[in-house]
Structure formats: C-alpha cells, structure tokens
N, C-alpha and C positions, 0 to 999 in steps of 0.2 A: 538453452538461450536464457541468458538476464531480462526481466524485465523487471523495471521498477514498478513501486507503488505507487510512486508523486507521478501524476499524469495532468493534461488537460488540453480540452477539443472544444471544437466551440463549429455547429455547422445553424444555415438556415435555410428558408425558402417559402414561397410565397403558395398561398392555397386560397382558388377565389377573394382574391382581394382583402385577404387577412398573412401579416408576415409572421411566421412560426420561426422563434431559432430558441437554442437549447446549448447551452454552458455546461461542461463535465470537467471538474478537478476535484484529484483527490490525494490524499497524504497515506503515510504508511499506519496499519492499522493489523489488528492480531489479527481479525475478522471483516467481512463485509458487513459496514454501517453507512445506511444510506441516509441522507437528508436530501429531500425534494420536496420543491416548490414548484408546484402547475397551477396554472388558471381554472377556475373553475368549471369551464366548455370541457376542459379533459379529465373531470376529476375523475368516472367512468370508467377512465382507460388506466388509469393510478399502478392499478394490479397488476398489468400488461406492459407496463410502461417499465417496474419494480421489477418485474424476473428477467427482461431483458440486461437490463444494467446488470443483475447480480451474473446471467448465465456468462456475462461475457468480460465480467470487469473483476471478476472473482472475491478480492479480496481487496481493501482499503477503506480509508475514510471517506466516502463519498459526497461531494454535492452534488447536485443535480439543479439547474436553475433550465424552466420553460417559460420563453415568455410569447404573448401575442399580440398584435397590433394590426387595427383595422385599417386600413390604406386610402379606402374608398369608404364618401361616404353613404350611410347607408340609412333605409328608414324603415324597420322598426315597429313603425307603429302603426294598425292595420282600424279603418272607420270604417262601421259596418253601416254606412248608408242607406240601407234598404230596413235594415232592422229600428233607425235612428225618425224614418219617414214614417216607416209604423207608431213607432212610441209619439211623435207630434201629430199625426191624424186623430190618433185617442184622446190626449192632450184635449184637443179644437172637439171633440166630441162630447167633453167632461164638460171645457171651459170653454165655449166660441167666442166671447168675446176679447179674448186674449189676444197680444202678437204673437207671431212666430217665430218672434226673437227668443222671445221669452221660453217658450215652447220647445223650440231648439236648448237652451242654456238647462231645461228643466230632462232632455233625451237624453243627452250626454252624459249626465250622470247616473242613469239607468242601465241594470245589468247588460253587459258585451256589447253595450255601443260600441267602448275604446278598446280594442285587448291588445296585444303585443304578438307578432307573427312569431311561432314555435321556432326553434332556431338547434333542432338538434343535429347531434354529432353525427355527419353519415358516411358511410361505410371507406369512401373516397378522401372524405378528408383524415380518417383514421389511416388510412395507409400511407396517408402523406406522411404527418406526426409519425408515424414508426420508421420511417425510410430517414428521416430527418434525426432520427434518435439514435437509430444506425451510423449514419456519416459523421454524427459527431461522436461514436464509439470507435470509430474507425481511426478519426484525427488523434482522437485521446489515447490510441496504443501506438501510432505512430511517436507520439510522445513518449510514451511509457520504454518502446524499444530504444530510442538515443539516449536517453537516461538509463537506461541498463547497460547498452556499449559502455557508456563513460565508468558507470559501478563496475563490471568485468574488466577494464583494465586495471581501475586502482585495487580491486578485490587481488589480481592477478601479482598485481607489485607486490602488493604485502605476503603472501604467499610466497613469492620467491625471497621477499625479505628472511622471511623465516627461516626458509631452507637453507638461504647464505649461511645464516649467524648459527645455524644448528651444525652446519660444514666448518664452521672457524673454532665451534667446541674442542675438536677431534685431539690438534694440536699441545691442547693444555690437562686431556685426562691424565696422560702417563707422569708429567709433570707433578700433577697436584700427589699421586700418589708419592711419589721419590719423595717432596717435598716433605708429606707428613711421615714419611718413613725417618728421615734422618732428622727430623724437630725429635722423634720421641724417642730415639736413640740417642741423642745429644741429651735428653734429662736424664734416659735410664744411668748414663755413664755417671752421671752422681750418687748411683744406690751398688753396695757389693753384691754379689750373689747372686746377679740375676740371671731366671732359671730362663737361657736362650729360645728352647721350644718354643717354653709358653708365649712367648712374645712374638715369638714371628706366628703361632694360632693367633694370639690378636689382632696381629698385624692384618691376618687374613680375615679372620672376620670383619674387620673396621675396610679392609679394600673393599668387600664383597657388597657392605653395607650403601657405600659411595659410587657400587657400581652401576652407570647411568647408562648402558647399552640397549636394554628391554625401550628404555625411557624414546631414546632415539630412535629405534625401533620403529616403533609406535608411532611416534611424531611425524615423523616420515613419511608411516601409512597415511596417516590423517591428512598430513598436507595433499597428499595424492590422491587420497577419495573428494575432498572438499573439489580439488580442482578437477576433477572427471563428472560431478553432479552437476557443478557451475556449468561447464561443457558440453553437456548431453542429457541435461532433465530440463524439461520444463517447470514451471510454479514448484521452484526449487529453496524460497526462502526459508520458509520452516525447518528444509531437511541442514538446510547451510546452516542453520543456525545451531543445530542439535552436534555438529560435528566441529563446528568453532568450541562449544562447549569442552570436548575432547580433546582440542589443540589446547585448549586451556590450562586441562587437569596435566597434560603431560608435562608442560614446562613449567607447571608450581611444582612437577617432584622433580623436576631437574633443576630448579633454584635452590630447592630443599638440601639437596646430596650435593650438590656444587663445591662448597669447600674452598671455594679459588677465587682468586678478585675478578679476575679478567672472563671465568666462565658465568659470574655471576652479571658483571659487565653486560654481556650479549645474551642471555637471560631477560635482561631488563630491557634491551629492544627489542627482542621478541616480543613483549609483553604491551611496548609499545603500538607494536605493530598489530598485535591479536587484538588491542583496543580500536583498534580503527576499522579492522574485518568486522567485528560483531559491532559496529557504531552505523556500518553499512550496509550489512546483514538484513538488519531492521527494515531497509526500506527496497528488500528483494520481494519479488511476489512469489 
C-alpha cells in the first residue's frame, strides 16, 4: 500500500476541566525529524510522548503542536490559616500593643503562610494525553492513506506511460538500421575498390552496437518490479526510489544507441514521465 509522507490529524478532549488537543502534520523527509511543542504540565511525558510518534508515524518532517486550556476556573492558591494565627499570636507576644492588621500584613509574608497547591501530573490524566495523541495519529494516517491512493494512481499512469512509449520503440528499430545501412552505402558508392566483406563486418558491428534489446529488456523488468513493490510492500519509498533510479539508467542507454528522431522522440517522454515518478517518489513513506 501507498502511503504518503504529507499527513495531518488534529484530535481533542477534555480531562477534569482542562481541554487537551494536539495538531500532527508532516511533509516528506529522508528520515523521522520531529519538532514538538508541549506545555510544560507534560514536559515529563516528552520521551513517551517522542517514541510514540516516531513507532507509528515512521518517517517525515514532523510537527507536533499540544496545547492546553483551563475551562474552569480554578484556585490555586492554598492560606495556611492555622499556620498564619500562629505567626500573629507570636507577633501580640513580641509586640502587644500592635493591631492585628498589622500583625496579619507582617504573617503573610512569613515562610508557607501563602504556597501554591502541588498540581502534578497523575497517572489518569497521563492516559488521557496518550489516548488523545493516539486519535490524532489515527486521523493523521487516515490522511496519509488518500494521499497515497491519489500518489498510486498518478505513480500507476506514468508507469504505464512508459511502457506505452517503450511499445511504440519496437516499430522504428529495423527501420533505423536499413536506414543507416543504405546512407553508408550511398557514400561508399563514391570510393572504387571497396572490399564488400569488410563492410557488411561493420555494418555488423555498428548493428550490434545500436542494439537496444538488453535495454528493453530491462526496462520492462523495472517497470514490473516498481509496480509489484508499490502493490504489495509497505513503507515502500525508499525501495521505489532505488528502482526509479534503474528506469532511469536504462532509457539514458537507450537515448544514447537510439539513432533515429522519432525513437529519440519517445525517449524524451519517457524521461518526462520518470521526472514526475521520482518528483513523487519523494513524498512515498
């Protein structure tokens, strides 16, 4: 199956009164390179957070965007009362003829009257954030699949482009030979003497040399493995890419040995066409 590299998911959901949702797109890349931005209540989970993405998202340019927002509101900030009545009886003990106002204004500022309630990450809301990083890895390969359908059909066309224009060769090989046979028979007939043999050995080496059958061969194979890897591999970009390389080399020796306007012609859409496979290649996982 195809699946693309460009992806993007986006899920949320609410955990005691705080909304969690988490943005995933990502572009085509040699390797998994992740950039993520979490709040700092998860920075903890960072690690946990980092090999999910990578076990499942494999390879691309990654972002990663979490964010959170309080709903309700909340307080925060915790007066220790009992500790605050202590520090103003000592206070009236030092100084009795003081207020209490004062007394009060002078508690507060005294260790752990004011402190802030602990507010760690616990075990529940961790499972939420993971279930929530899940569904949005979920929507992000639902993406990832219709982007690869649409890649496997145009990958699919050029592919058979190829195979067309390598079928439309067939017609002009015998041609191009006749053709250079009687150019160099029409010059010989202006020299005397000429020793027939040796000429038609040239002739045969110069056929042999032009001969582009191996080439086709070949090409043929390739186009047939490209499309059985596309077909039946998974996380198939890389190897697509190694075997574009190979459609490559076979039709620059068969522009090379070509000889002929019209094979050179369809030559040049193929070439067309192998630019757009490896232009799409690229963004296979």
């Amino acid at each position: 199956m195809i699946l693309s590299m460009t992806g993007f998911g986006r899920a949320e959901d609410v955990f005691e009164g705080k909304k969690i949702s988490i943005d995933i797109k990502s572009l085509n890349s040699k390797s998994f390179d992740l950039n993520i931005k979490i709040p700092l209540r998860y920075k903890e989970k960072e690690f946990e957070i980092r090999k999910i993405l990578n076990d499942r998202i494999i390879r691309g340019k990654v972002d990663c965007y979490i964010n959170i927002e309080n709903l309700e509101e909340t307080n925060d900030v915790k007066i220790n009362k009992g500790l605050i009545d202590s520090y103003i009886n000592e206070l009236r003990n030092i100084a009795s003829d003081g207020p209490d106002f004062e007394y009060l204004k002078m508690a507060v500022r005294l260790p752990d009257a004011i402190t802030s309630r602990p507010d760690e990450l616990c075990e529940g809301e961790w499972e939420k954030l993971a279930s929530i990083v899940h569904a949005a890895i979920d929507r992000f390969e639902e993406f990832r699949k219709t982007e690869g359908k649409n890649l496997h059909e145009e990958l699919e066309r050029n592919i058979q482009n190829i195979d067309k224009y390598l079928g439309e060769v067939i017609p002009f090989e015998e041609e191009r030979i006749v053709s250079v046979r009687e150019r160099y028979q029409k010059s010989l007939k202006e020299f005397e003497n000429v020793d027939e043999t040796r000429f038609y050995q040239e002739m045969a080496y110069f056929t042999e040399k032009l001969d582009i059958s191996e080439e086709k061969v070949r090409l043929t194979q390739h186009l047939k493995y490209y499309k059985e890897v596309m077909d039946n591999e998974d996380f198939n970009g890389k190897k697509l890419g190694f075997i574009s390389q190979e459609i490559g080399r076979e039709i620059n020796t068969l522009g090379s040995k070509a000889n002929h306007a019209e094979i050179q012609k369809l030559v040049v859409m193929m070439k067309d066409d192998l630019e757009k496979i490896k232009e799409q290649t690229l963004n296979v996982l």
